[in-house]
KESE-656966 format. One line per 8 residues: their letters; for each residue x, y, z of C-alpha. Coordinates in pm, 1 decimal. Each point is the difference from the previous one (the first is absolute). Example, Ala and Ser with C-alpha at 12.3 -4.5 7.8 and 13.67 -1.06 7.14 Angstrom:
BEGIN
as> 1230.0/-450.0/780.0 ~ 137.0/344.0/-66.0
***
This chain:
BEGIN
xxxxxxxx> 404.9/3907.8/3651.9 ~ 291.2/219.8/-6.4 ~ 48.5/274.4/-339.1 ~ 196.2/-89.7/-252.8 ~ 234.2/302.5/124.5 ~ 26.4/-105.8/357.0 ~ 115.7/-373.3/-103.4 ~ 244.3/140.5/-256.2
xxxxxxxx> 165.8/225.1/299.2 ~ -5.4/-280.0/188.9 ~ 186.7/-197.5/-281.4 ~ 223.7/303.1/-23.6 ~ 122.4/69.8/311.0 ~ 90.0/-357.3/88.8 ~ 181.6/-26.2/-305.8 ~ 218.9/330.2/96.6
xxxxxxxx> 148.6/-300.6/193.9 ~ 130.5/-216.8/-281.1 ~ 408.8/174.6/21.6 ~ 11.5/-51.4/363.9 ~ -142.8/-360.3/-40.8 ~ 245.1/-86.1/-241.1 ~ 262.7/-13.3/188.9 ~ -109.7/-272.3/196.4
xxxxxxxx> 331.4/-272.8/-27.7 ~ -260.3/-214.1/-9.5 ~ -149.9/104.6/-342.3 ~ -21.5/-227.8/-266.1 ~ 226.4/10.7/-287.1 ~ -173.8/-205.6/-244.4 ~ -355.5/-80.5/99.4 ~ -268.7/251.6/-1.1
xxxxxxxx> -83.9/168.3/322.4 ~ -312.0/255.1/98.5 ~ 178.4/381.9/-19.0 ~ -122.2/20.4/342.4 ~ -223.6/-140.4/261.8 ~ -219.1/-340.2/-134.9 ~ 27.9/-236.3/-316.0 ~ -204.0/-356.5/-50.3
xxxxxxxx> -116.9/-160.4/-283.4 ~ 143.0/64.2/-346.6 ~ -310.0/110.5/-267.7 ~ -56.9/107.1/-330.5 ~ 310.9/-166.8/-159.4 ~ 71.9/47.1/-348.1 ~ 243.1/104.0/-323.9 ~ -87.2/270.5/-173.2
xxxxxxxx> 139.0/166.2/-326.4 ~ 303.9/-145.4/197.4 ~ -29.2/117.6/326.8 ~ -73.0/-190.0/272.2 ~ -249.7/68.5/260.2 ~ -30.1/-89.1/363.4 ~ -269.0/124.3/218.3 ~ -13.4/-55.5/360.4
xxxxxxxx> -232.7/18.2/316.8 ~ 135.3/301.6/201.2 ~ -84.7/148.0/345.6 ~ 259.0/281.8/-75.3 ~ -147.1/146.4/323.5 ~ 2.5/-258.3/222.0 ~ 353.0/-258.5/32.7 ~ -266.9/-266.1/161.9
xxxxxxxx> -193.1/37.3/-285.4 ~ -399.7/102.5/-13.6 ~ -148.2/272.8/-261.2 ~ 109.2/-190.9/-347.5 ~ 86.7/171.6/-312.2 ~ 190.9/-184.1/-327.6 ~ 346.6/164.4/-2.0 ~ 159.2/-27.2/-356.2
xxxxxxxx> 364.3/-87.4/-115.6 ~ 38.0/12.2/-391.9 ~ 365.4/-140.1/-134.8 ~ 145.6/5.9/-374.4 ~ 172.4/-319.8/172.8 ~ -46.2/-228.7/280.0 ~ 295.4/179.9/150.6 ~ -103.8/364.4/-35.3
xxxxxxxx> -258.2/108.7/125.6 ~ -180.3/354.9/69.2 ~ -241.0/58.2/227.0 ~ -349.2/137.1/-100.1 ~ -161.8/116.7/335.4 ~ -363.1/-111.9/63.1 ~ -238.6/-43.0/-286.2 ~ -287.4/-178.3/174.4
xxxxxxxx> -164.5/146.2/371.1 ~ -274.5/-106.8/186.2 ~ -211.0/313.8/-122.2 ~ -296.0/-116.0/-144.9 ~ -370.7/-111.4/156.9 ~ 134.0/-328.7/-149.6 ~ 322.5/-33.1/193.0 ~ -1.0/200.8/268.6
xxxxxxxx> 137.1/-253.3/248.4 ~ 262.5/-121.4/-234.1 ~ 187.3/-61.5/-345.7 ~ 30.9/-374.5/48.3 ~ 167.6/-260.2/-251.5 ~ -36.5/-68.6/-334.9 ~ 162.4/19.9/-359.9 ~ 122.8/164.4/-307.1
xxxxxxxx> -64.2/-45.0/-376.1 ~ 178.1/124.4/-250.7 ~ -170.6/108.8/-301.2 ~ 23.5/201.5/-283.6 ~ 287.9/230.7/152.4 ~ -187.3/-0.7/338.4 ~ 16.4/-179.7/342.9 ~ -354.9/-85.3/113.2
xxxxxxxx> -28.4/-33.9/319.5 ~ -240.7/-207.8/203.8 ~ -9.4/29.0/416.4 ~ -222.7/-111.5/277.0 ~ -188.4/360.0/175.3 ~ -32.3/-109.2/373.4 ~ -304.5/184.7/109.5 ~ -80.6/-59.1/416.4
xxxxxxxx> -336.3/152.2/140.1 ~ -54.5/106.2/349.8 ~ -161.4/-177.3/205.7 ~ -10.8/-366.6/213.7 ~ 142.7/-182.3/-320.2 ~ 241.2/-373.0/27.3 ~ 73.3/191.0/-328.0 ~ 36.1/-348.3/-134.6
xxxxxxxx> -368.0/-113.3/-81.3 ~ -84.4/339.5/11.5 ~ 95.8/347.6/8.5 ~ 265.6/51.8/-290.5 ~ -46.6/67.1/-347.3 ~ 258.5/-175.4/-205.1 ~ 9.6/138.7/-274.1 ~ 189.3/-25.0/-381.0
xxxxxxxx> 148.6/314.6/-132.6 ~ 145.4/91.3/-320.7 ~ 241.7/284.7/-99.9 ~ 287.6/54.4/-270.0 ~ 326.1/199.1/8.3 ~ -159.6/248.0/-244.5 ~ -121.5/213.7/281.4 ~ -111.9/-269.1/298.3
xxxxxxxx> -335.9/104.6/-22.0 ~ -231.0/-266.5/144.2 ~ -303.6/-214.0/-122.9 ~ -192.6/-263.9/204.9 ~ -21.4/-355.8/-139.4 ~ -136.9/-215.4/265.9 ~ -183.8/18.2/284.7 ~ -107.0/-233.4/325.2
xxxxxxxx> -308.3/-30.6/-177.5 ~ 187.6/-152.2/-307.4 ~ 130.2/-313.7/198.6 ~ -118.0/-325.2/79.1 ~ -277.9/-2.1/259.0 ~ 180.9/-280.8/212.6 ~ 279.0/241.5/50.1 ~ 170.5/186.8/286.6
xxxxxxxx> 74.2/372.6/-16.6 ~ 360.1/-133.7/-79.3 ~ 61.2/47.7/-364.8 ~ 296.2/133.7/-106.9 ~ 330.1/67.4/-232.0 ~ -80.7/-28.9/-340.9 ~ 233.0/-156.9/-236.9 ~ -102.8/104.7/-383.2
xxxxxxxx> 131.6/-144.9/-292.6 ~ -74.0/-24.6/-401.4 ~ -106.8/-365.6/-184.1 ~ -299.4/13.3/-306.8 ~ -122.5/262.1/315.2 ~ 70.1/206.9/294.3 ~ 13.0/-253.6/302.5 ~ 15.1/92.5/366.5
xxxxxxxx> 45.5/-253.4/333.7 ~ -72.3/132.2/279.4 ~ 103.6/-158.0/363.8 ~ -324.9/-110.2/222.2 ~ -107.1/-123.4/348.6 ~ -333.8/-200.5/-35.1 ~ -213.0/18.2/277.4 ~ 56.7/-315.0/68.8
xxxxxxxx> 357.7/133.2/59.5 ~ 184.6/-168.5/-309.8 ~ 204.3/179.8/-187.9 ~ -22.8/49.8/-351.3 ~ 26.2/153.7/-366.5 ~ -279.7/188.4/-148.3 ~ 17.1/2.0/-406.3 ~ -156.0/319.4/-178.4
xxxxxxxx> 76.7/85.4/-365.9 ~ -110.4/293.7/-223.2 ~ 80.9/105.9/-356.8 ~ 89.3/348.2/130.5 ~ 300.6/100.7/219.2 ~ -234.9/213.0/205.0 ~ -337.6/-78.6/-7.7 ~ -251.4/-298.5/-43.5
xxxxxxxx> 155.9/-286.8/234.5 ~ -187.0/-269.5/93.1 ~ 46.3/-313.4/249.5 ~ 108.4/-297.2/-229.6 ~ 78.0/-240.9/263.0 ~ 178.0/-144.5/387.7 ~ 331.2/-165.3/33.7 ~ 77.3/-187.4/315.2
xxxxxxxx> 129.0/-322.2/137.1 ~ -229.3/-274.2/38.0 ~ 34.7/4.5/413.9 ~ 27.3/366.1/169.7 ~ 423.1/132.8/-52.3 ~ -16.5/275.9/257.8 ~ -292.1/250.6/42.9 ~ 130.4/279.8/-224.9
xxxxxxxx> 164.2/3.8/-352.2 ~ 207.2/336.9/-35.0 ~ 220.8/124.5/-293.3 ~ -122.1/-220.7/-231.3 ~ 205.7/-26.7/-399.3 ~ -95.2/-238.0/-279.5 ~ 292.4/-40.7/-220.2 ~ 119.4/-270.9/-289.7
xxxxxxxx> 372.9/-153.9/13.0 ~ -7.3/-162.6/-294.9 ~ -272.4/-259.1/-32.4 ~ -39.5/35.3/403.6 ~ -284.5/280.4/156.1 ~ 127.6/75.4/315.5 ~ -251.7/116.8/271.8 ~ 202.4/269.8/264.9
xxxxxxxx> -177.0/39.2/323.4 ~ 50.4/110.4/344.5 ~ -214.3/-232.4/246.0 ~ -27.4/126.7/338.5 ~ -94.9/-270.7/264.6 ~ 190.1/-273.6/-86.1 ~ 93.6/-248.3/316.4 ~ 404.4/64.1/66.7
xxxxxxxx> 180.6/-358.2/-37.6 ~ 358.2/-72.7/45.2 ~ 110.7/24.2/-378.4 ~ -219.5/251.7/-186.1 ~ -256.7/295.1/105.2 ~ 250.3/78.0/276.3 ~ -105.3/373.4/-20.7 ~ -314.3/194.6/121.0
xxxxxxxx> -148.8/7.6/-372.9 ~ 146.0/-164.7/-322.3 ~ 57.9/49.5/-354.0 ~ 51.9/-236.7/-239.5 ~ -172.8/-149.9/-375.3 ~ -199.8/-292.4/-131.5 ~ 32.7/-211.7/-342.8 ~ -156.7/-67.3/-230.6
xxxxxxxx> 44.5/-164.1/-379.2 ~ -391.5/187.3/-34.3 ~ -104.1/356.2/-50.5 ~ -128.3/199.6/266.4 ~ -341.5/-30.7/-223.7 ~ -36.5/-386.2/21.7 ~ -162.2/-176.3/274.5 ~ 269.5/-100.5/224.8
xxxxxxxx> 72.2/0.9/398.5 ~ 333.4/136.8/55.6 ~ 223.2/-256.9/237.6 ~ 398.8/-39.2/105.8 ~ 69.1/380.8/139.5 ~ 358.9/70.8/-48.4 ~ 142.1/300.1/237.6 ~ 209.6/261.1/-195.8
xxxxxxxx> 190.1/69.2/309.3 ~ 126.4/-175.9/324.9 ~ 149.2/325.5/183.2 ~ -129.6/232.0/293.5 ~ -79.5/274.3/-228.8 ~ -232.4/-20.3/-348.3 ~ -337.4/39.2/-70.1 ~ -252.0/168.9/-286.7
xxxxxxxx> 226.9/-120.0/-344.7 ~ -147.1/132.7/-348.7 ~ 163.5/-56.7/-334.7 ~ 56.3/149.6/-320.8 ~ 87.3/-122.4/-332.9 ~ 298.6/317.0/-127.4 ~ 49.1/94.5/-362.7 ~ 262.0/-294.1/-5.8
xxxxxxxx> -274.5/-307.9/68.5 ~ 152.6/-76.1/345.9 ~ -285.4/-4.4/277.3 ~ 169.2/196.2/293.1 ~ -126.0/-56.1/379.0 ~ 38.4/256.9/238.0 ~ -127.5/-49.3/371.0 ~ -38.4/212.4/305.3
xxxxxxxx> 283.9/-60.5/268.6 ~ -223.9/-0.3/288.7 ~ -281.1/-222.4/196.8 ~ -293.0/168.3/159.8 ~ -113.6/-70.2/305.2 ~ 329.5/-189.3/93.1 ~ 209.8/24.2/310.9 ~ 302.5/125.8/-231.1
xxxxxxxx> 154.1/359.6/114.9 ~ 187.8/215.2/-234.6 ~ 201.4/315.4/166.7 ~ -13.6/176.4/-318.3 ~ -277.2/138.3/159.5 ~ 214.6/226.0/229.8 ~ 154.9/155.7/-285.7 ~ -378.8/49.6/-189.2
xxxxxxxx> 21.9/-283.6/-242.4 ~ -140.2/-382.4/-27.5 ~ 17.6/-236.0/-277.8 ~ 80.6/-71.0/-382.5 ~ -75.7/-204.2/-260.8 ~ 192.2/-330.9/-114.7 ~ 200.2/33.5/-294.2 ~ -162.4/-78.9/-303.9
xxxxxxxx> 32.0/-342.7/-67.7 ~ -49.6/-205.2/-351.4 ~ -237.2/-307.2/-19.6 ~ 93.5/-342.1/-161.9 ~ -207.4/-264.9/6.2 ~ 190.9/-357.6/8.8 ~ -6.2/-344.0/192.9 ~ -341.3/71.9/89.7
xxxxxxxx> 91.8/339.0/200.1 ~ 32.0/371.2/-35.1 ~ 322.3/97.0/-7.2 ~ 83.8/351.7/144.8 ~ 373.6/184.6/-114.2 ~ 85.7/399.7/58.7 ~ -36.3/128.1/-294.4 ~ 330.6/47.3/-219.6
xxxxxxxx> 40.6/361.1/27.7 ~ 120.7/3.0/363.7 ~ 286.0/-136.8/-108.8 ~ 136.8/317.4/-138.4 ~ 3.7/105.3/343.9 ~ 253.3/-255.6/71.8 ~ 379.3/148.5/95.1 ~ 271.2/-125.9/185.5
xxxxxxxx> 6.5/-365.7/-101.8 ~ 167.3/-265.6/221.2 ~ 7.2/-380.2/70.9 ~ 65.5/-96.5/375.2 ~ 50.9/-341.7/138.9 ~ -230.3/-158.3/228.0 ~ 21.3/153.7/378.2 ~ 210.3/256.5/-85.6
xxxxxxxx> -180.6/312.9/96.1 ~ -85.2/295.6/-242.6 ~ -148.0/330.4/79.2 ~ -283.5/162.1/-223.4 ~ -345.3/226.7/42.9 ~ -127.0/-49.4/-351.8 ~ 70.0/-337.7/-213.9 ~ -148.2/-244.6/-204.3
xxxxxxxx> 187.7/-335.5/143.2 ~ -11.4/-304.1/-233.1 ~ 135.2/-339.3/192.3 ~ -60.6/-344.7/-249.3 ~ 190.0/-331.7/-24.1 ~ -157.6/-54.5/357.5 ~ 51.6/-335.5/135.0 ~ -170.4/-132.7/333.9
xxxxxxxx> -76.2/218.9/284.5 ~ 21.2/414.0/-69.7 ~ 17.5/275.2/291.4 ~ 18.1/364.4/-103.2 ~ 32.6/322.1/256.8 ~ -169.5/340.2/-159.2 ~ 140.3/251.9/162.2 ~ -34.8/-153.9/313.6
xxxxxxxx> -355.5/0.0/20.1 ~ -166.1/-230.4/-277.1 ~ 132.5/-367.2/115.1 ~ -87.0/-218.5/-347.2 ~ 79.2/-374.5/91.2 ~ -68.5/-351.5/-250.6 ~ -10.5/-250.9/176.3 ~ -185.1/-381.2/-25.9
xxxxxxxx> -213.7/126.6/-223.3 ~ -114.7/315.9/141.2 ~ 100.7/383.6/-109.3 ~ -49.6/222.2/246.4 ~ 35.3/364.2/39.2 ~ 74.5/93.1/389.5 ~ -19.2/311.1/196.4 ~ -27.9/138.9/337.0
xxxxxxxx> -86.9/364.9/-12.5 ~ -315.5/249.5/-109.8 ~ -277.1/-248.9/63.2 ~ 139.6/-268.3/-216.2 ~ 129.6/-309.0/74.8 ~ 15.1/-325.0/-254.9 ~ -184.8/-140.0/-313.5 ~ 50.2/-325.9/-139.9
xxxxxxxx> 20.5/-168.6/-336.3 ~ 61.8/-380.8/-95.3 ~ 229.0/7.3/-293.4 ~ 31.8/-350.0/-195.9 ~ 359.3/112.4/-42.8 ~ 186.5/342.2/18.6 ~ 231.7/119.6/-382.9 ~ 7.2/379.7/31.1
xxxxxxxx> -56.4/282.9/195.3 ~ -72.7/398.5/-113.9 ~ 35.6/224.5/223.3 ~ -68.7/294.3/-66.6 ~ 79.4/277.3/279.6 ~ -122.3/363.4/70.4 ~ 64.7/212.0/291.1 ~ -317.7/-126.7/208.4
xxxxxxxx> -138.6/-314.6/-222.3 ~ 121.8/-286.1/-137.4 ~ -157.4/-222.7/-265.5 ~ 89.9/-382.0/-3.5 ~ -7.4/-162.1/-291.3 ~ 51.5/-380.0/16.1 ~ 33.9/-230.0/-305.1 ~ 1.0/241.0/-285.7
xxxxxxxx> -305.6/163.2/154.5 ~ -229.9/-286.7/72.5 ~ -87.7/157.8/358.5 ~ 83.7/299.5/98.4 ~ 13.9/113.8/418.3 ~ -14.5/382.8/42.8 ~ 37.2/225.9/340.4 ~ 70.7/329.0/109.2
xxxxxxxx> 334.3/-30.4/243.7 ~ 187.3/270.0/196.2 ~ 331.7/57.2/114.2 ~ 333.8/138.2/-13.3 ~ 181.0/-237.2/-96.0 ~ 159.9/-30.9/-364.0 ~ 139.9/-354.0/95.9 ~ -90.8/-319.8/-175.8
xxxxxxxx> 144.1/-385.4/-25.4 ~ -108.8/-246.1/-219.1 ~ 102.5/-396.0/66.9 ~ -46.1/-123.1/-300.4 ~ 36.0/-20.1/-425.3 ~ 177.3/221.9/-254.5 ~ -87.8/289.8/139.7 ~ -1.2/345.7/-212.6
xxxxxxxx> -91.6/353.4/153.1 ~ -86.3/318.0/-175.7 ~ -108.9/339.6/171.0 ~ -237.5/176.4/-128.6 ~ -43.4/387.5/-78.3 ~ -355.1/145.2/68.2 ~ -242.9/47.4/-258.8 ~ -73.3/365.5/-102.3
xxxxxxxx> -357.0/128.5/138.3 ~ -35.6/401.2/-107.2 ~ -265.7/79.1/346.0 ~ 62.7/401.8/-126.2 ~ -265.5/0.2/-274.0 ~ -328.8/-82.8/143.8 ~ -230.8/163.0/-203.5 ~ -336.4/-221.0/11.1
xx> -131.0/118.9/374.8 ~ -320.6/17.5/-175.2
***
């Protein structure tokens, strides 16, 4: 294991980067990128005292990713932003291998955090059954000093090595779900509760499906929309079909009208996106009561190709998106303050072609079949029944979605992603895109066009390399 020094120069001199990265025309102007090299799943998301919190998985080092540290962005709004530098590093006997997933808390004027330390010993391991040390980790934003909670020893006996990404949050108790792969390669929840933030938990109980729903349960949240608990996983080895699980791994929720403490088996998996390019959601409930989604822009262990990574950069995170729960769905909107960012506001008619790099497009009174051209490289087409979202570039190619009927479409536009958002939010399709093109046509609907400024992010004042 490296000194704390030697990772922090590390840290340091990659970051001496960040200006020269930056100007990158393909930089995002409203969606949260790494400073340089590596970013994946969002963690430890929170308001606190008013400020908002996003931690990230960062390989500042490394633009394919590898070592992983939580990078930190901390905004008095969701539209300005300052970034933090690197609170969390794999520097401890605990993590040594990795600052994996997990949460944030936030508590009497502090954000607890809670993270998986990946710990991988030498020798002729499958470092599945055997080999790794998965274990929970807890720190706060006092001084991210670090205590051990859980160990391998404090899981289930009928469990793999794979135990990961704890989600934390506060009922009568402390709770905690963890995301499992059984031995019997299931994927599942793991329950623990304790009536201390950092000390004391204890295994309370298993959630899974009643047959096996892919071999691994990552990024796991347990979260109330109204009288609904929703259950937020990320299954890995689901069977591709035509219509759903078109990607490598997926993400998506269950429903229930029960809490996560009855006895109940959780059935009817709804996807939270159809694109090329989202994995690892976590929410938040902010000081307002909305719960807020934000989800990695990304797939592991796909085929897709991003050449960000000539200029020393990969990645962001969605927007963050609010949660509604109606007609027996989760409904997923950008949250209002990106519309602030809105300028230059137009209505064009249908085919006539408009140039923009930044926008949030809004097309409704649809009738029948719908074609829209992003920039030349996102095809979206409606047609019998099917939404699909075409391309032909990067590794990427088509995913599907059967539609009952199409009303609206949101798209919302920055310089190298593009979030769809189809019927007032009730599926969203994400991907990363590239080109040089500022062109777009739309066939169909009233048809209204804003551009949109960039968000302010302050990368000057990193001052939490610690």
């Amino acid at each position: 294991m490296d000194s704390r020094e030697s990772i922090l120069n590390r840290i340091k001199y990659a970051e001496k980067a960040i200006p020269q990265v930056n100007k990158d025309g393909r930089r995002q102007g409203f969606h949260l990128m790494p400073p340089v090299g590596w970013l994946n799943d969002p963690n430890g998301l929170c308001q606190n005292n008013g400020e908002y919190n996003v931690f990230f998985q960062y390989s500042p080092t490394n633009v394919n990713g590898g070592e992983k540290f939580w990078g930190w962005y901390k905004g008095e709004s969701l539209i300005k932003w300052k970034y933090m530098g690197v609170p969390l590093a794999p520097d401890t006997e605990w993590d040594k291998n990795g600052v994996y997933s997990g949460s944030g808390l936030a508590e009497d004027g502090k954000v607890h955090l809670f993270y998986t330390g990946n710990v991988k010993h030498p020798g002729d391991y499958d470092y599945i059954t055997d080999g790794r040390d998965s274990n929970v980790v807890y720190a706060n934003d006092s001084d991210f000093s670090k205590k051990l909670l859980l160990t391998n020893e404090d899981y289930p006996a009928d469990y793999t090595c794979h135990i990961r990404d704890p989600k934390v949050w506060k009922e009568d108790k402390y709770y905690m779900a963890l995301g499992g792969r059984k031995l019997s390669d299931k994927g599942t929840l793991l329950i623990y509760e304790s009536e201390n933030i950092d000390k004391g938990w204890r295994f309370l109980k298993e959630v899974t499906t009643k047959e096996p729903f892919g071999y691994m349960w990552e990024c796991p949240d347990v979260f109330k929309l109204g009288d609904v608990t929703v259950i937020s996983v990320s299954p890995q080895g689901l069977k591709s079909e035509e219509y759903r699980y078109q990607n490598i791994y997926q993400s998506g929720y269950f429903l229930t009208d029960k809490s996560i403490f009855d006895d109940f088996t959780p059935a009817g998996f709804e996807e939270w996106d159809y694109g090329f390019d989202f994995y690892a959601p976590q929410t938040f409930e902010d000081e307002k009561g909305r719960r807020i989604l934000i989800g990695w822009v990304g797939m592991p262990d796909s085929d897709n190709v991003n050449p960000t990574t000539e200029k020393g950069w990969q990645n962001c995170l969605t927007v963050p998106r609010v949660l509604k729960y109606k007609n027996g769905k989760v409904y997923q909107t950008p949250a209002s303050e990106l519309e602030a960012l809105r300028t230059n506001e137009r209505t064009v008619k249908p085919w006539e072609a408009f140039e923009t790099e930044r926008a949030d497009i809004i097309v409704t009174n649809i009738k029948g079949d719908f074609e829209a051209s992003i920039r030349e490289s996102v095809l979206l087409k409606y047609e019998d029944g099917v939404f699909e979202m075409i391309m032909d570039s990067f590794g990427r190619s088509i995913r599907k979605l059967r539609l009952e009927s199409l009303e609206s479409v949101r798209i919302l536009l920055d310089r190298s992603v593009v979030e769809v958002y189809i019927n007032d939010g009730e599926y969203v399709m994400t991907t990363m895109y590239y080109t040089d093109s500022k062109k777009c046509s739309i066939s169909c609907g009233s048809i209204n066009v804003f551009d949109m400024n960039s968000m302010e992010v302050d990368y000057e004042k990193a001052d939490c390399h610690r």
